[in-house]
Structures are given as C-alpha cells and as structure tokens.
C-alpha positions in Angstrom: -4.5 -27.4 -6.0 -3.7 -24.3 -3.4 -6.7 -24.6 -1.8 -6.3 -28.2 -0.7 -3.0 -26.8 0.9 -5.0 -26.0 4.1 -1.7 -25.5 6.8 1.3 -27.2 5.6 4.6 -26.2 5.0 5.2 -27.1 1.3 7.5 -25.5 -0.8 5.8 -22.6 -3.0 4.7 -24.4 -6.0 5.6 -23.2 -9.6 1.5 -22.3 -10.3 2.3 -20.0 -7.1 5.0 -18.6 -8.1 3.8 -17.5 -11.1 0.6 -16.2 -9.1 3.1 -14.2 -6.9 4.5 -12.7 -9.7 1.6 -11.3 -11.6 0.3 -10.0 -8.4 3.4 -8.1 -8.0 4.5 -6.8 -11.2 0.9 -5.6 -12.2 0.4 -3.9 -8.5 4.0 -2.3 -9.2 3.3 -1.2 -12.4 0.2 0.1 -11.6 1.1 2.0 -8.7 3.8 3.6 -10.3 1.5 5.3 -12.8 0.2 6.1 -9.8 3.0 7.6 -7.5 4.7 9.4 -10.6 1.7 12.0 -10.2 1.7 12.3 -6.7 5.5 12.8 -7.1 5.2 15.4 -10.1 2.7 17.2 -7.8 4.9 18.2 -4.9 7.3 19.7 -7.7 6.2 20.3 -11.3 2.3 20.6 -11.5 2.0 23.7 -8.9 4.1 26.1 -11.6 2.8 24.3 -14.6 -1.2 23.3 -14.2 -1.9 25.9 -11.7 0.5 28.8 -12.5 -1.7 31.9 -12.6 -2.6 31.2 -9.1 1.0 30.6 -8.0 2.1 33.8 -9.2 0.0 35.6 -6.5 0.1 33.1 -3.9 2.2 30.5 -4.0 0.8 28.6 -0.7 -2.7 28.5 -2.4 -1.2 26.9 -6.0 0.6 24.2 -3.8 -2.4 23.6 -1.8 -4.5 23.0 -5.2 -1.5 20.8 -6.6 -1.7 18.8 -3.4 -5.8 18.9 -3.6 -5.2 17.0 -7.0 -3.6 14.3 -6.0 -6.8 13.9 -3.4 -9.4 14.5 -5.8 -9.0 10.7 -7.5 -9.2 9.4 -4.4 -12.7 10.8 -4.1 -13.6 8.2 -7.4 -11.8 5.2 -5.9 -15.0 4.1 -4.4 -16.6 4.0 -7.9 -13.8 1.9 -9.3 -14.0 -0.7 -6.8 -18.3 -1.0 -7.1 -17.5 -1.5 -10.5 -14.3 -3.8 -10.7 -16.3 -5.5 -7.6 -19.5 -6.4 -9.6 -17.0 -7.5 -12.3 -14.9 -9.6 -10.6 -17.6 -10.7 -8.2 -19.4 -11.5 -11.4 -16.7 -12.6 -13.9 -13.6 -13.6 -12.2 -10.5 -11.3 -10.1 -8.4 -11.9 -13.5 -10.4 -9.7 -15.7 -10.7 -7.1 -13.4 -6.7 -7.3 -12.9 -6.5 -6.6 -17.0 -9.2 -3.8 -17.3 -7.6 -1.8 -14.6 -4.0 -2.0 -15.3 -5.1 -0.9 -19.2 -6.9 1.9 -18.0 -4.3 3.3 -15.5 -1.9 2.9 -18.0 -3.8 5.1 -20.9 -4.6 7.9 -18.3 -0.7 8.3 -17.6 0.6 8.1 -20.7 -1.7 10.9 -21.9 -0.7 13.0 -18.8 2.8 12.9 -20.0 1.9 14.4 -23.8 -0.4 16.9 -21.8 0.3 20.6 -23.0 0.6 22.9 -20.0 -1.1 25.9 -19.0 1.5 28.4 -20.9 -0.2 26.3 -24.3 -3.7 25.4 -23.0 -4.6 27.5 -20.7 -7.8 27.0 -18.4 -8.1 23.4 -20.6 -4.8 22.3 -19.2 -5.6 21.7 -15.7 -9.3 20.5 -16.7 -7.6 17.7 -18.6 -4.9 17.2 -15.7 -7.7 16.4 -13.5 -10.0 14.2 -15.8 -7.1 11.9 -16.2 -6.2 11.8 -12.6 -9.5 10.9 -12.2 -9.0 7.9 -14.4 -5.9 7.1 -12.6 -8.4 6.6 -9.5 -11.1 4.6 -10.9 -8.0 2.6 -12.2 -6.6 2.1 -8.5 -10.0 1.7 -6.5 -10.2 -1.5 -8.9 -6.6 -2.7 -9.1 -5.9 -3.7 -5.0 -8.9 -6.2 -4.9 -8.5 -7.6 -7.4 -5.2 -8.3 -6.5 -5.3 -9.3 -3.2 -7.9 -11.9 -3.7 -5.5 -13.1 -6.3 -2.4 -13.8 -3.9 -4.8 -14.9 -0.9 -6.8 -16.9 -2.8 -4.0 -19.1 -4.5 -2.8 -19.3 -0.8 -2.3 -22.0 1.8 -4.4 -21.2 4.7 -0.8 -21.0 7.0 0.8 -18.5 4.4 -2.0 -16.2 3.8 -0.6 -13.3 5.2 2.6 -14.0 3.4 0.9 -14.9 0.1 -1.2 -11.4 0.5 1.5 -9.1 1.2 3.0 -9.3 -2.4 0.1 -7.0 -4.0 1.5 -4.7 -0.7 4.9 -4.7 -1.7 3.9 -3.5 -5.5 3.2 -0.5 -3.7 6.2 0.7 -2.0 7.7 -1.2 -5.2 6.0 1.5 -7.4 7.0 3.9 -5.5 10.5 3.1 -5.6 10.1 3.2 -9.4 8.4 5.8 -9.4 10.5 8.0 -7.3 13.9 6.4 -8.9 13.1 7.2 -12.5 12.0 10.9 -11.8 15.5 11.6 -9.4 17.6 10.3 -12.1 16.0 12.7 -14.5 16.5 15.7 -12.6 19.9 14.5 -12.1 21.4 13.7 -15.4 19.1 17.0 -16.8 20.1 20.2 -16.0 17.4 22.0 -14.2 15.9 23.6 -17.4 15.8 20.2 -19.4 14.0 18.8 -16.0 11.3 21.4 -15.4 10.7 21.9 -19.2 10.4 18.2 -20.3 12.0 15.9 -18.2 9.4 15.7 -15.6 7.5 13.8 -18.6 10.0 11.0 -19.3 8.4 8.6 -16.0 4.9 8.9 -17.9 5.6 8.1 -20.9 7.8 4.9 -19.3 4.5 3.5 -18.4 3.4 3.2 -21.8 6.1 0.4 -22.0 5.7 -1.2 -18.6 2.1 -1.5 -19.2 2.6 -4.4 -21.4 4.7 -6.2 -19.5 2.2 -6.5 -16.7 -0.5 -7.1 -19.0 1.9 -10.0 -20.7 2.8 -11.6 -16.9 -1.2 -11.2 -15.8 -2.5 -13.2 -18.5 -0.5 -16.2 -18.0 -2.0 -16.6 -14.3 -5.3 -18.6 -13.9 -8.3 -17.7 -11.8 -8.4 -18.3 -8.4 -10.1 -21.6 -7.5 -12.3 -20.0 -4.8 -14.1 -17.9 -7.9 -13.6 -21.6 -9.6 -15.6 -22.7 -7.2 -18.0 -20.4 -6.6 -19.1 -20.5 -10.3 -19.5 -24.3 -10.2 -21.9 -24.0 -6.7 -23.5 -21.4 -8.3 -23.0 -19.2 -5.1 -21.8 -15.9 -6.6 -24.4 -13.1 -5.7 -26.3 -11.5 -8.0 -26.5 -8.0 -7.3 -22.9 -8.7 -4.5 -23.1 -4.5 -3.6 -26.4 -4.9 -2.5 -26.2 -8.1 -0.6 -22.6 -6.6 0.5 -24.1 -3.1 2.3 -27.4 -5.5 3.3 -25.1 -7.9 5.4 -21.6 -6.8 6.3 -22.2 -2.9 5.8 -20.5 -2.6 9.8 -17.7 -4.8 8.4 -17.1 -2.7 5.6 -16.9 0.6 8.0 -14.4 -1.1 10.6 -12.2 -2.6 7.3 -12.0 1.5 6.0 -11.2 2.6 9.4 -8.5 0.0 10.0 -6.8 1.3 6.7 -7.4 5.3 7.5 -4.6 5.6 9.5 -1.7 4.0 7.5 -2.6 5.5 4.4 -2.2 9.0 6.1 0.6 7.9 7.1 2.2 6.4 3.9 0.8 9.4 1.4 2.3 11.8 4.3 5.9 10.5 4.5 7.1 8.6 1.5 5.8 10.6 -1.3 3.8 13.9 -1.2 4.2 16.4 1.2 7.6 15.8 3.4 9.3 16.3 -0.2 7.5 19.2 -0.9 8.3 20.7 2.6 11.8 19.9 2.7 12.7 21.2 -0.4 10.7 24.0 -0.1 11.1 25.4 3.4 14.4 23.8 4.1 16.2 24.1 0.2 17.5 20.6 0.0 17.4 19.4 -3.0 14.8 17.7 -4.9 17.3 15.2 -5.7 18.6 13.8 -2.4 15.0 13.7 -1.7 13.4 12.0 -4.3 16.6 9.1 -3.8 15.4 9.3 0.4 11.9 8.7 -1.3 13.4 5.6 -2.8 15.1 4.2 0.1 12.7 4.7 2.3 10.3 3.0 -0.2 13.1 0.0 -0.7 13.0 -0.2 3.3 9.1 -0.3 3.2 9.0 -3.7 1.2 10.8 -5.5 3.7 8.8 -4.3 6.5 5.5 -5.1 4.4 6.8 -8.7 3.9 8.0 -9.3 7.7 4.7 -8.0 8.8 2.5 -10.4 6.5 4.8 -13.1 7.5 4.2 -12.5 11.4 0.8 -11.8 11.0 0.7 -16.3 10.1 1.8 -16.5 13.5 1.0 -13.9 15.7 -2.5 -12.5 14.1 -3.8 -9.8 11.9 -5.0 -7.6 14.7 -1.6 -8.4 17.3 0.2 -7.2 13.8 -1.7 -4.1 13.6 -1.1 -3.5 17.4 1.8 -3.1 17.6 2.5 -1.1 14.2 -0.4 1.6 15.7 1.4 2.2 18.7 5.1 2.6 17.0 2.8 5.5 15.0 2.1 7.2 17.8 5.2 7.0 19.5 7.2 8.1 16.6 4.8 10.2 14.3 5.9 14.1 16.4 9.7 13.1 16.6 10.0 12.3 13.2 8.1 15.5 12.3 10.6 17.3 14.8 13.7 15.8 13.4 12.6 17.0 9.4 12.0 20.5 10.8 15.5 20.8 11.1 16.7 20.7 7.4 19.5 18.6 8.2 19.8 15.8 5.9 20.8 12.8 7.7 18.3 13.2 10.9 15.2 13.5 8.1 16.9 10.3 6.4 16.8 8.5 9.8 13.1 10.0 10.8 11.3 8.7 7.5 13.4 5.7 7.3 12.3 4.1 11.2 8.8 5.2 10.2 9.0 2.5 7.4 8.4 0.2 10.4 5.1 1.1 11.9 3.6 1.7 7.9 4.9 -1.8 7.1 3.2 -3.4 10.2 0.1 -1.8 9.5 -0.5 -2.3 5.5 1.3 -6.1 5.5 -1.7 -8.0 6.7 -4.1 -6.1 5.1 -4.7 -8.4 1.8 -5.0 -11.2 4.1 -7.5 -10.0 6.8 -9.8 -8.5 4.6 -10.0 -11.0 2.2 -10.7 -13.3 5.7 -14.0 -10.9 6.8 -15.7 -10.7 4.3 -17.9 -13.9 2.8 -16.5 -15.3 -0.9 -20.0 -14.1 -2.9 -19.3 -10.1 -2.0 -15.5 -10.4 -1.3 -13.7 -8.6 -3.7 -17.0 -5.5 -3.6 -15.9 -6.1 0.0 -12.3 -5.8 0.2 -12.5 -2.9 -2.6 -14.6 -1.2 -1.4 -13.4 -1.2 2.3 -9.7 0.0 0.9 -11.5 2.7 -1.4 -12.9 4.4 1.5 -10.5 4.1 3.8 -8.1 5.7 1.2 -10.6 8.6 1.3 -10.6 9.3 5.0 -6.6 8.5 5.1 -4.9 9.4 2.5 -6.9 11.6 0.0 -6.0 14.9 1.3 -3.3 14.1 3.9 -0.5 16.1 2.3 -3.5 18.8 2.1 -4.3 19.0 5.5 -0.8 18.9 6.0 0.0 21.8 4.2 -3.3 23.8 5.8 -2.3 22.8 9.3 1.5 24.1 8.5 0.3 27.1 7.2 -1.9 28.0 10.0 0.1 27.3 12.9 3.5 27.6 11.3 4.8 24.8 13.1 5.4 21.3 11.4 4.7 18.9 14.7 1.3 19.5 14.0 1.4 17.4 11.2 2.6 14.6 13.5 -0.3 15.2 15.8 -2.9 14.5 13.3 -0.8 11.0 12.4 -1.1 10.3 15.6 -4.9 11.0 16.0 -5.6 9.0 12.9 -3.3 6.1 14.5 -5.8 5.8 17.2 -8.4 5.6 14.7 -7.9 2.9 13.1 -6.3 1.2 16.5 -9.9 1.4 17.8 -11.1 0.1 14.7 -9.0 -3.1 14.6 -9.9 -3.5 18.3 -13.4 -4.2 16.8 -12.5 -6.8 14.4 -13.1 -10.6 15.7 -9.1 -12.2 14.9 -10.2 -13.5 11.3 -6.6 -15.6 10.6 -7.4 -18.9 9.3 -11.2 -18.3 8.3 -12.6 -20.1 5.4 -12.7 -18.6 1.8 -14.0 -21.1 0.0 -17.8 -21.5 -0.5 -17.8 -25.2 0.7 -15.5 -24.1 3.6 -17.8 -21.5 4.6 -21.3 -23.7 4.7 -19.3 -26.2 6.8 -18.3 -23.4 9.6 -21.5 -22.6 9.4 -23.2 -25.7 10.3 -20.4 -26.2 12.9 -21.5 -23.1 14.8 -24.8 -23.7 14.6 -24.4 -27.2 15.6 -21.9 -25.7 18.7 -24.9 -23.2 19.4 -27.5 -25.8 19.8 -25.7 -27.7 21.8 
C-alpha cells in the first residue's frame, strides 16, 4: 500500500503509475476544454459573441471578451462546495468522473454554438451559460485531483506525486494552444475565423472519453479508504471546514492569488491578444510561443514539486515570488517592443517563477488542511484564490493599458500581487511531511499534547 511508504526511496510502483496517469490525462484534458476558451477569447469571440459593441468600440468588446473568460471564475467556488461535499462524502474518484463529463458537454456545445450574425442577443447568453459550466466543472476538477496524486503518495515524494495534476495544466494548454495554431495555419484566414476556430471544441468531445476510460481504472485513495472505515469523514465538511480552518483557507487563496495572475496574464489571454493587436504579429507565431512557453512550464512545475521534498513548500514559493518581482516589468518592457524574439525570451524565463510557485501547491494544501474537510479545503482554497488572481487579470490588464497607455503597468500589478501571496506563504507553518491519514493525524495529536504537558 502507498501509504505505508512513509519516506523511502522505492521505485514508483505500477498502482502508482497508473495513479499518475489518470491524474494527468484527466487534469489535461480538462484544462484544455478549459484553455481553448480563454484562447478563442483573445481572438474570435470579441467579433463573433460581442460584435455589435465592437463595431463602435472595439476596446469595450475586447474588454467584455476578456470579462468572459472571468466570469466562470466567479462560479468556481460553487464547484468546489459541491465536488467537496461529494468527494468529502463519497470518495475523490467520483468527483474526478462528474467533473471531467460536465466540462466536456459544456465545450462541445460551445463549439456547435451559432454566433451573433444567427442568434443574436441569445448567442452570447448561451456563450456565457456554458462558460459557466466550464467553471463549476474546474472549481471541482483540481481537488479532486490533487488529493488523488498526494494521497497515493509516499510521504518523501509528495510534492513530486502532487505536481502531475499541475502539469495537466500547462499540458492543456499546450494542447489547447497547439490545436488552435495549427488551424489558423493550415486554414486560410476565412476558413479560420468562419469555422475553424470550432475544430479544438469539438476535439474535446473525443478526448473526453479517453480520460473518462484512464480515470476509471484508478482506485480510491486509501486515506478516503480509511476514513470511511474509522468512520471519521464529516458530516456537514463545509461547515466544520469554515468553523475550524476558515484562516487556513484565506492564507491557502492568497498563496495561489499571485501565480494565477500571473499564469492567466502571460501564457494564454492577454499578452496574445496585445501582441497581435498592438504590435501585428501574427496570431500564429503567437499561439506556437503560447505552446512553448506552456511546454517549458511543465518542466518547471515538475522541478519545483521535486525541490519542494527537499527544500520545503514555503522555501519553494520563496524564491519563485521574488523571481516575479524581479522579472514581471522587464518582461512587460521587452513585449512592448513587437520584436519577436525578445517577447519569446520574456514569457519563456517567466516560466520559471510560475513553475516555482504552482509546483508545490497539490502537495501543501493537501498537507494543511485535516483529512475529514480536505478536498472542501483544498477546493475551495484554489477556487478563491483563482477569483482574486486570475479571474479578471487579462481584464485589468486591458483597463490598466487603456488608461495609462503604457504596458509596464501591467507588470506592476504582477508584481503587487507577488507580494501578496509572498506575505501569505510567510504565514503558513512549513506543512512538508504532515500526516494525511486519520490514524496519522490522532497520533500527532496525542504527541503534541503529550510534548505540551510535559
């Protein structure tokens, strides 16, 4: 069993192989559903959802495209107080199915949506209800997830184990942002705007089963094993969760604030829309930088979990905060200048500081919060700190442009919410190597209070 692999060194076992995998081809799939709109929304929806407005201000239609993409972030926290009563209730597994099927309906049907020219005023509504879907889908998904890897984990590899569900997201990306370059590169630019833009939605539809096929060959975790057989699993876990570790649930969303900003900022969203727009590169070489630079992110995602089994979560975080603020106005600096090969090099180094900051993350929330309310816990924290990252980032980002006309100032707000979530980690107690099992947890318990006493 993985749990009884407290610290060794052991090779990864088949069982945790298989674990690995599910947790990383579901998270991937998933988050390319995910990315493909945030994508479609720098380029396509502005002109095709939100039209009317375009045609007398373009800025505004833009901004509302880029609100969009926010708006399901505001309905992630719904998603994870359900999929956390679920799985806190009924197991991580079933709340890994329910969301990948639901994320997976919501973007198929946005790729047969009509646009405005056919629907009219319907066509956005619709747009927006199934964006919504999309974010009940993903406040549900990363919990579920990450509980799934850490869980199955040796205590020494947690970090490790936990930043596979992290990878799925640069992974989806990549996907995401591959799929939709090659169509506008093999269409002509008619074909693309007209239908082509469609072709990465409706691809879900097929990769939907094949993470549904690879998640339900993996078994529970055996900490929700065990909790069912100790009868320990709350009964009403949001209530106990906001009675008990409400502070811990605040400093968990702060943590996650300012590399969310960060990530929704630079690899997808609003640098492409800026380049291309202000700068006339091509939407091509900058959905492949996209790729790249999501390609480069999964290695630094993976290095980071790995040091953060040696070094600590918060030394991790550290040092991935500070390379944001060093490097967040630069890079900003280097894009303003439309040449090609200095934006490649400014997003590509800022893969470092997003992959030292999300890498741990499975890991050290899974770690702070107590096995009964984990997964409301950990979904919940990651919901909310999505809202206050990464929600309306390229929003702001587009206001803050607008108003002052110079790009840097985009760099200044990463850099303010850097030292947010900096200060928020300085909070956190170093939780590497804290129990996760029910058992494990009475036993530190009675040790402290034995330590306490004496």
């Amino acid at each position: 069993m993985t749990s009884q692999r407290k610290t060794t060194k052991l090779p990864i076992s088949k069982e945790e192989k298989r674990v690995l995998g599910a947790t990383l081809v579901g998270t991937t799939v998933e988050w390319y559903d995910f990315f493909i709109y945030a994508n479609a929304a720098a380029i396509i929806f502005a002109s095709q959802y939100f039209g009317p407005v375009g045609e007398e201000n373009p800025q505004l239609a833009q901004l509302i495209s880029y609100a969009s993409v926010g708006i399901s972030f505001l309905f992630r926290p719904l998603g994870a107080v359900i999929a956390g009563w679920i799985g806190d209730r009924y197991g991580r597994r079933m709340v890994l199915m329910l969301t990948l099927g639901l994320m997976g309906l919501a973007t198929t049907l946005i790729g047969v949506l009509p646009t405005y020219a056919t629907l009219g005023v319907w066509a956005p509504i619709l747009l927006l209800l199934l964006r919504i879907l999309q974010g009940l889908s993903a406040g549900g998904e990363w919990g579920g997830a990450a509980l799934m890897a850490v869980e199955h984990a040796p205590t020494s590899r947690r970090g490790l184990f936990g930043a596979y569900p992290q990878i799925g997201v640069p992974l989806g990306m990549l996907l995401a942002s591959a799929i939709l370059g090659i169509c506008s590169l093999i269409l002509s630019t008619e074909q693309f705007y007209s239908w082509g833009w469609r072709v990465p939605f409706l691809v879900s539809f097929v990769l939907i089963f094949v993470g549904y096929y690879i998640r339900m060959r993996v078994a529970e975790t055996p900490v929700f094993k065990e909790l069912q057989e100790s009868a320990a699993q709350a009964k009403t876990p949001l209530r106990q969760l906001f009675q008990e570790d409400w502070k811990t649930v605040l400093k968990a969303a702060l943590s996650f604030a300012g590399n969310n900003a960060a990530g929704y900022m630079v690899t997808g969203g609003f640098v492409l829309g800026y380049v291309t727009s202000t700068h006339g590169v091509s939407e091509t070489n900058m959905l492949m930088l996209v790729s790249v630079a999501a390609a480069a992110w999964v290695f630094t995602t993976l290095f980071a979990g790995s040091i953060s089994d040696r070094i600590g979560r918060r030394p991790t975080y550290f040092v991935g905060f500070g390379f944001q603020i060093l490097w967040s106005l630069p890079m900003f600096l280097m894009i303003d200048t439309g040449n090609m090969v200095l934006i490649a090099i400014a997003v590509l180094i800022f893969t470092i500081p997003i992959g030292l900051t999300y890498g741990p993350q499975s890991a050290m929330y899974s770690e702070m919060f107590p096995s009964r309310t984990r997964l409301s816990g950990v979904s919940i924290s990651y919901a909310m700190g999505a809202v206050l990252g990464g929600a309306f980032a390229p929003t702001i980002a587009q206001y803050l442009v607008g108003a002052t006309g110079w790009v840097g100032t985009v760099g200044i707000y990463l850099i303010f919410m850097a030292i947010v979530s900096g200060i928020a980690v300085l909070t956190i107690r170093e939780p590497r190597g804290a129990p996760l099992t029910p058992q494990a947890e009475e036993q530190a318990r009675i040790s402290a209070q034995s330590d306490t006493a004496k």
